[in-house]
C-alpha positions in Angstrom: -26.8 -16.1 -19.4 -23.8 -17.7 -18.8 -20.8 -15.5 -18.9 -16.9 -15.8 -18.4 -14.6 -12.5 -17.8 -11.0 -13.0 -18.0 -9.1 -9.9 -16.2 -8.9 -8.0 -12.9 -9.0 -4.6 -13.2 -11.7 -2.3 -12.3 -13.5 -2.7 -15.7 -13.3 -6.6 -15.1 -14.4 -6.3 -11.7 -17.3 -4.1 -12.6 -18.6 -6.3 -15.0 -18.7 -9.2 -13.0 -20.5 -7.6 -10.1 -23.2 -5.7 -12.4 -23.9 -8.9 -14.8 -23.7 -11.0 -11.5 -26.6 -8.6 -10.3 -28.9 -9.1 -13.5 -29.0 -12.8 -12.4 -26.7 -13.8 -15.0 -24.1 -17.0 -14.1 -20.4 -15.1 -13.8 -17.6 -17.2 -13.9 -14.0 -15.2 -13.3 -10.5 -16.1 -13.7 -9.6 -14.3 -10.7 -9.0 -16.2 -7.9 -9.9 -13.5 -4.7 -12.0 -10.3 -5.1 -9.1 -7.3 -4.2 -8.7 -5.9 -0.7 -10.2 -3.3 0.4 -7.5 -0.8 -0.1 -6.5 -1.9 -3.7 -6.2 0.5 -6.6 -9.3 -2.1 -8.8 -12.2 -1.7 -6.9 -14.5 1.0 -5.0 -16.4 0.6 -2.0 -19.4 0.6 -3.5 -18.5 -1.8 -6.2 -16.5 -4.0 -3.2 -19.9 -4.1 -1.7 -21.9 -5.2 -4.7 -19.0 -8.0 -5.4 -19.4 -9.9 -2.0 -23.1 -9.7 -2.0 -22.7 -11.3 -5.8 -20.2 -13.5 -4.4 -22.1 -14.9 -1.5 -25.2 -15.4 -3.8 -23.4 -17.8 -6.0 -24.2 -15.9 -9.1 -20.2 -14.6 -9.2 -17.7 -17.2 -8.9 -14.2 -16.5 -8.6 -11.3 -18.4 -9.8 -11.9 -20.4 -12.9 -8.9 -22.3 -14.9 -10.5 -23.0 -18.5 -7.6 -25.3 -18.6 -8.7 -27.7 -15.3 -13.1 -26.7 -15.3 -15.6 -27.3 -18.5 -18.6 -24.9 -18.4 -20.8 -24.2 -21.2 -20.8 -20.6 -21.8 -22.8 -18.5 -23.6 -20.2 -15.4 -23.5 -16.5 -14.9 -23.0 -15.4 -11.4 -22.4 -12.0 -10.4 -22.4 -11.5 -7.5 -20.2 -7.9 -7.4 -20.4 -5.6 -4.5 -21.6 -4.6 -5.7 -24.8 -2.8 -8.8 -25.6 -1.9 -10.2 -29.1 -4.1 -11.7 -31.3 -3.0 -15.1 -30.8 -3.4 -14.6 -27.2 -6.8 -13.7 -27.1 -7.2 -16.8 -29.4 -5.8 -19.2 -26.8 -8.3 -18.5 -24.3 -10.9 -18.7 -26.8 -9.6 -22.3 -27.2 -9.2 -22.6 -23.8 -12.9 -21.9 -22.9 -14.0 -24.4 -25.6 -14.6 -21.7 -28.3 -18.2 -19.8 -26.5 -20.3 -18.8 -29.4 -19.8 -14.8 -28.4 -16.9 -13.5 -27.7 -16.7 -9.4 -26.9 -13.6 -7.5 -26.3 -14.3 -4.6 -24.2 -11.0 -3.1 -23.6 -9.5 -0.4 -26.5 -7.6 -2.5 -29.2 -5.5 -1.6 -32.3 -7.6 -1.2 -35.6 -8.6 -4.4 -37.2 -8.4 -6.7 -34.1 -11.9 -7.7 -34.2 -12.2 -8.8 -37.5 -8.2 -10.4 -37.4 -9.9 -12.9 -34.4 -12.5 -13.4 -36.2 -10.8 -14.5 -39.1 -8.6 -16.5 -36.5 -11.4 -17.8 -35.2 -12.8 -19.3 -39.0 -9.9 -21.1 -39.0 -9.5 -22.5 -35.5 -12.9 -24.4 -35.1 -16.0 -25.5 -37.4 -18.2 -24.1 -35.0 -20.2 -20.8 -35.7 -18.4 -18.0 -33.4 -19.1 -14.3 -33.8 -16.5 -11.7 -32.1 -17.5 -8.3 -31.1 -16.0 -5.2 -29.8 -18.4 -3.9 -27.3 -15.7 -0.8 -25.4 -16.5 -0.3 -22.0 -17.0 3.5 -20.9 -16.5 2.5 -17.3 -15.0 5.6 -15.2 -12.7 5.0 -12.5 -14.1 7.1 -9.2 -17.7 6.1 -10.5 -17.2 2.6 -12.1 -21.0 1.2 -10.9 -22.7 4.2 -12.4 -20.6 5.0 -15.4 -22.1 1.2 -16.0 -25.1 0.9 -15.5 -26.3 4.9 -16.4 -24.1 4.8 -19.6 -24.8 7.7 -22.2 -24.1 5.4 -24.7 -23.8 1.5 -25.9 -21.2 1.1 -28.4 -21.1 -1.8 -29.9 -18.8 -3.3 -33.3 -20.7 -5.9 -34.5 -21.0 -7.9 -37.7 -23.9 -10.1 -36.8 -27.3 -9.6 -35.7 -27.4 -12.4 -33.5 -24.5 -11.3 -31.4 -26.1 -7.9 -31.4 -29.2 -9.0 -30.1 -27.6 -10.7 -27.3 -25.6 -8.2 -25.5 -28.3 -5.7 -26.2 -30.3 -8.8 -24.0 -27.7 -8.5 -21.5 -27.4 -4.7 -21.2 -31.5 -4.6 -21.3 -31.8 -3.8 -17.5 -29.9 -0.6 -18.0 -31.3 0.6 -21.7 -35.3 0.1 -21.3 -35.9 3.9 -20.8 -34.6 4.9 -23.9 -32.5 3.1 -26.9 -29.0 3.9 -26.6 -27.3 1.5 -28.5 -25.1 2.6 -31.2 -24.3 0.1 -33.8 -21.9 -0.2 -36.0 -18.3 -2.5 -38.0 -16.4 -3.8 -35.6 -13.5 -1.2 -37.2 -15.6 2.0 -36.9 -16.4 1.0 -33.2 -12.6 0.6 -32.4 -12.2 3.9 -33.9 -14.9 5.9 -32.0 -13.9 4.3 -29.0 -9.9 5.9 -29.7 -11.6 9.0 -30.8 -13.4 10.1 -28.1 -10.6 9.7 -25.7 -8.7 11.7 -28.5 -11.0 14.5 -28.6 -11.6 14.4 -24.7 -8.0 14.9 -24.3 -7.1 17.8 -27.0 -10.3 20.0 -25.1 -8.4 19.6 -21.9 -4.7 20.4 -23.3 -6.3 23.1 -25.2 -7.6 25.0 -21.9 -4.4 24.5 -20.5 -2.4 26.1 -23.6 -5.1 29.3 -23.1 -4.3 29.4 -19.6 -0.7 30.1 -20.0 -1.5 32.4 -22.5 -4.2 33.9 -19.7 -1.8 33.9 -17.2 0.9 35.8 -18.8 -1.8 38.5 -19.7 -3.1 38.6 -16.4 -6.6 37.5 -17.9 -8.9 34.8 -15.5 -9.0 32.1 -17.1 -12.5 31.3 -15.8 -14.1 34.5 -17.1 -12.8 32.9 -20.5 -13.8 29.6 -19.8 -17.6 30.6 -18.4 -18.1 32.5 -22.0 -16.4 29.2 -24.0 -19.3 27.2 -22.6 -22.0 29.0 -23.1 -21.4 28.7 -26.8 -24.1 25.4 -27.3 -21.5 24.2 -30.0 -18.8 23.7 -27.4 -20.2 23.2 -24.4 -18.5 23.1 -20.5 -17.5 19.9 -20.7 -13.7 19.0 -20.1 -13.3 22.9 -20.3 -10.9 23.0 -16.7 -7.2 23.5 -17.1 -5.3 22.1 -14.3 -2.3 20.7 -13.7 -2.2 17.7 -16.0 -4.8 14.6 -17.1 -3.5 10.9 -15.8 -5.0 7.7 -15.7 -3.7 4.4 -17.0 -6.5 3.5 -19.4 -7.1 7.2 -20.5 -3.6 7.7 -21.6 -2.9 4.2 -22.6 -5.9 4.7 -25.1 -4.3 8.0 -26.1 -1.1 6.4 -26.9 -2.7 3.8 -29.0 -4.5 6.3 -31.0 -1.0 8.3 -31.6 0.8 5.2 -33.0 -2.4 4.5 -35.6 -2.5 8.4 -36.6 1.8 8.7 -36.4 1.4 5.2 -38.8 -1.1 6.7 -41.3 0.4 10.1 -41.9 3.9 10.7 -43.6 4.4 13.5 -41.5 5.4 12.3 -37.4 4.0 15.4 -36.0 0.1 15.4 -35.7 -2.2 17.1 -33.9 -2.8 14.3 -30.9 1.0 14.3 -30.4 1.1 17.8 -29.5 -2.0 17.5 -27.1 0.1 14.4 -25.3 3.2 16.7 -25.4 1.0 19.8 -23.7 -0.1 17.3 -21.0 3.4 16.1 -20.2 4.6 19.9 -20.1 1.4 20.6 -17.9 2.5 18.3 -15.4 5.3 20.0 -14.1 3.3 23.5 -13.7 3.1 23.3 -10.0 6.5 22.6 -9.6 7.7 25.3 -11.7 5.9 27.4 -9.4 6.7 26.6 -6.7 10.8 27.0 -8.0 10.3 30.3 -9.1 8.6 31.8 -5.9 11.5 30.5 -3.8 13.9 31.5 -6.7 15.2 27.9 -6.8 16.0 27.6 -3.1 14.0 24.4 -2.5 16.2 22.3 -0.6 15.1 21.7 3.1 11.9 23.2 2.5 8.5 21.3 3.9 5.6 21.2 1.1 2.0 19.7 1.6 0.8 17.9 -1.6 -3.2 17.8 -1.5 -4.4 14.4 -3.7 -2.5 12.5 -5.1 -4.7 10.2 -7.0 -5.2 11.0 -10.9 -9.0 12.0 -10.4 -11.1 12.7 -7.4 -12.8 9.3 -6.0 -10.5 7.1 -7.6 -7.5 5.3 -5.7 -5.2 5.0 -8.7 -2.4 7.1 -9.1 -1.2 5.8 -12.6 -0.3 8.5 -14.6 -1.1 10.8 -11.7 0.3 14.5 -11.8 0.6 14.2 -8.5 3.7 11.4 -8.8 5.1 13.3 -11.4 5.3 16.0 -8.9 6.1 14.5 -5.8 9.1 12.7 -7.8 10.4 16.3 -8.9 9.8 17.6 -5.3 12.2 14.5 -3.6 14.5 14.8 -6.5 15.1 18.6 -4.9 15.3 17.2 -1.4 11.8 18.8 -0.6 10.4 16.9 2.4 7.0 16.3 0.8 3.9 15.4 3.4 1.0 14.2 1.3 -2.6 13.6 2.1 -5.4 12.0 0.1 -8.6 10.2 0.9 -8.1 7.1 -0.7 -5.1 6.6 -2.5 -1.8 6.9 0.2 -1.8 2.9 0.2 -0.4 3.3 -3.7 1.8 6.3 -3.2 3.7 4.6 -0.4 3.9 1.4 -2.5 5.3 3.3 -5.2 7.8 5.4 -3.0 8.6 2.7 -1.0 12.0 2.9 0.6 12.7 6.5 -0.2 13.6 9.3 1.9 12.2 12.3 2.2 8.3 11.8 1.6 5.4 11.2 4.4 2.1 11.0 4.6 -0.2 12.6 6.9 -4.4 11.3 7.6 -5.6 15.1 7.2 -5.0 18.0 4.9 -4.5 20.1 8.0 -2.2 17.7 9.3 0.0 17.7 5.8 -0.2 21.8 5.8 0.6 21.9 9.5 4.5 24.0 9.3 4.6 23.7 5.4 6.1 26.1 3.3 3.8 25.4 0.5 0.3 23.6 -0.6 0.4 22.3 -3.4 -3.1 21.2 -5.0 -3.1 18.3 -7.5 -6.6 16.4 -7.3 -9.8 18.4 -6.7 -10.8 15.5 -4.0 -14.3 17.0 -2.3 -13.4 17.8 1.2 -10.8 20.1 -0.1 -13.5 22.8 -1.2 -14.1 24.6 1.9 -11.6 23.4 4.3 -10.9 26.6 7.1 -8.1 27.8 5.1 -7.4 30.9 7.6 -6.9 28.2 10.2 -4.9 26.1 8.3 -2.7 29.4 7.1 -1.9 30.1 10.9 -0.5 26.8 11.0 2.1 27.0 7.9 6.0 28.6 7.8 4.7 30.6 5.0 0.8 30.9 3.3 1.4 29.7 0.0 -0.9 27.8 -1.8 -0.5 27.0 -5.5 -4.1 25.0 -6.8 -3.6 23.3 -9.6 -7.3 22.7 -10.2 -8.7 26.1 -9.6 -10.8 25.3 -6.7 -10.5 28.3 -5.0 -11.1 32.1 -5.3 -8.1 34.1 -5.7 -9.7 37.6 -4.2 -11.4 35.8 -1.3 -8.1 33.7 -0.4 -5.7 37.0 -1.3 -8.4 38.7 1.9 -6.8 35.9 3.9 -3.8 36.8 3.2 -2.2 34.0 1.4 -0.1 33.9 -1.4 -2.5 32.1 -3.9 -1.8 31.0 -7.9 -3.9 29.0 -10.2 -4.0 27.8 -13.4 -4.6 31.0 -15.7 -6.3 32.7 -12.7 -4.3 36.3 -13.8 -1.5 35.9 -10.6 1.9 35.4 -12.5 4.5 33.2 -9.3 
C-alpha cells in the first residue's frame, strides 16, 4: 500500500516507522527524521525509523506540490487544522481515494470533508476518522499491541482497507470497533474525558485523606478491588500533563460548554482540579518553611509529564519549577530524558540548573521535590542521599515511597493523601 503522512509529531513519526515496517511504500512530508534528543521520537522508535529509512520503504521529504505519486492513502497526522486546510492537501496529493484523520477533531469534521470533498472532485473519495491511541513513553507498543481499533467509517471499502493495513497487529483476536464517523470522534474525546475525571477525582479524595490523616492508598487498594471500577488511573499525584491529553480535554470542554446552557459542567471542574493539583508541591514546600523560600536550594526529581517520555508540555513539573524561580529558589533538576526541553524552555533565566544524577540534584538541597515517577527513582539509597542534603525533606508527588520506612530514615516525608499534613 502506498501511503502519505503529513505531520511530525510522535504519532506521525510512529506511523511512518510501523507501516514502513509492514512493507508498505511511506512517503512523509518531513524533510529529516528528529535528533536524537528531540521531544517526537523514542529510541526505540528512532531505531525502527532509520532502519525503515535506509530500506527505502520510508521516504522523507515529500512536497505534493513539486512530486506526483499515486497513493492509495493520505493520512493526516496533524493536530487539527481547519477544514479547508485539510482539503488543500487533499488537492495537493491529487485527491488519494482514502483519506483517515487520526488526530482528535471537533464533532462533524469527518463528514464536513467529506461533504467538501463531493464537491471538490468527481472522483470517488471516502474520509475516515481512524484516532490514534498512541502513548507517548511507549509509542511503538501502544501501536502495534492496541486494545482497541477505532475506526469512523461510512463505507465498507474504506473499512476493509485499514483493517488490511492494521492486519499484522489484529490477527490474534478482532479488535476493531466500527462505527459513524461522529460517534468515533466522540468516543475518542470521551475516553480522554473519563480518563481524566478518575484521576482528578483521586486527587480531590486525597486532600480530603490528607486533612483526615487517612492513607490514601489504603483507600485506593479497596477502590480497585471493586471489579466495576477497577485500579486503573486510580493514583493521585501532583497533576496530569501532556499536550495531546489535555489538548483533547479542552476540545471536549468547548463541545460540552457549547451544548449545555449552563457554563459549568462536570469536565470543567475535573480540568480546574488538575490545574489546582499542580501547585500541591509547591504549596508544600511554602508552608513547611512558613514562606521563607528565598535563597533556599530545591532538587526537582522529573521533569517530563510522564515517565519514559521526553515531553514536558503541560508538565507539572514546569508549572513548578516556574513558581519555584518566581520565589528565587535556586532549583537543580534532574531527569532521564527530558533536561534538553527544560533548558530550551528556561533558556536565559537565572536561577535554575540541571544536574546528570538525582544524587547530584539532592546533593546540599533543602528539599526533593518529586514530580514524574521516572523508574530509577524507586529505590535510589535515600539514607545516603539524606546525609548529603541541608535538610531531609522530601515531598513525592507520585507516592512512590513509604512514609514509615522513609520516616525510620529520618526524613521529613509528605505525599499525596499519605495521612502527613506539611
Amino acid at each position: 500500500m502506498k501511503l502519505l503522512i503529513i505531520g511530525e509529531d510522535l504519532v506521525a513519526w510512529t506511523l511512518g516507522a510501523v507501516l514502513a515496517s509492514t512493507g508498505c511504500s511511506v512517503k512523509m512530508t518531513a524533510g529529516a527524521l528528529p535528533d536524537a534528543t528531540s521531544e517526537e521520537v523514542e529510541p526505540d522508535l528512532s531505531r525502527l525509523l532509520t532502519q525503515q529509512l535506509e530500506s527505502g520503504r520510508l521516504q522523507l521529504g515529500f512536497n505534493p506540490v513539486a512530486e506526483s505519486a499515486v497513493l492509495d492513502l493520505l493520512i493526516d497526522a496533524r493536530d487539527f487544522v481547519s477544514t479547508d486546510s485539510i482539503l488543500d492537501a487533499v488537492r495537493l496529493a491529487d485527491f488519494p481515494p482514502l483519506i483517515a484523520l487520526v488526530q482528535p477533531v471537533p464533532l462533524g469534521t469527518t463528514d464536513q470533508l467529506q461533504e467538501a470533498l463531493n464537491k471538490a472532485t468527481p472522483k470517488p473519495q471516502q474520509v475516515v476518522f481512524w484516532p490514534n491511541f498512541i502513548q507517548a513513553g511507549r509509542a511503538l507498543e501502544s501501536f502495534t499491541r492496541v486494545e482497541q481499533l477505532l475506526l469512523g467509517s461510512a463505507s465498507a471499502q474504506a473499512t476493509n482497507q485499514i483493517k488490511r493495513l492494521m492486519l499484522p497487529f489484529n490477527r490474534s483476536q478482532e479488535r476493531f470497533r466500527v462505527m459513524t464517523p461522529r460517534e468515533a470522534e466522540l468516543t475518542k474525546l470521551a475516553i480522554n474525558g473519563m480518563l481524566a475525571t478518575r484521576i482528578s477525582f483521586m486527587n480531590e479524595l486525597a486532600q480530603l485523606a490528607e486533612r483526615q490523616e487517612i492513607d490514601i492508598e489504603a483507600v485506593r487498594q479497596g477502590m480497585g478491588a471493586d471489579s466495576r471500577i477497577g485500579f486503573q488511573y486510580l493514583y493521585p499525584g501532583c497533576g496530569f500533563g501532556g499536550e495531546a491529553f489535555l489538548q483533547t480535554l479542552d476540545q471536549l470542554n468547548s463541545e460540552l460548554a457549547a451544548s449545555q446552557s449552563s457554563a459549568q459542567h462536570l469536565l470543567s471542574s475535573v480540568q480546574a482540579t488538575n490545574e489546582q493539583q499542580k501547585d500541591l508541591l509547591f504549596q508544600k514546600l511554602w508552608r513547611f518553611y512558613k514562606a521563607n523560600l528565598a535563597g533556599k536550594r530545591v532538587a526537582v526529581w522529573g521533569c517530563s509529564f510522564k515517565p519514559n517520555a521526553a515531553s514536558i508540555s503541560g508538565s507539572p513539573a514546569i508549572h513548578l519549577i516556574e513558581a519555584l524561580l518566581a520565589h528565587n529558589v535556586d532549583v537543580v533538576a534532574y531527569d532521564p530524558r527530558a533536561l534538553p526541553a527544560v533548558k530550551k524552555h528556561f533558556a536565559g533565566r537565572a536561577g535554575l540548573s540541571v544536574a546528570d544524577s538525582p544524587e547530584a540534584a539532592a546533593q546540599g538541597a533543602d528539599a526533593i521535590l518529586l514530580v514524574t515517577e521516572w523508574k530509577e527513582f524507586w529505590n535510589l539509597d535515600l539514607a545516603s542521599i539524606k546525609e548529603q542534603m541541608n535538610l531531609p525533606l522530601l515531598l513525592d508527588g507520585r507516592n512512590i515511597y513509604d512514609p514509615e520506612e522513609l520516616a525510620a530514615q529520618g526524613w521529613v516525608y509528605s505525599g499525596v493523601g499519605r495521612g502527613q499534613v506539611v
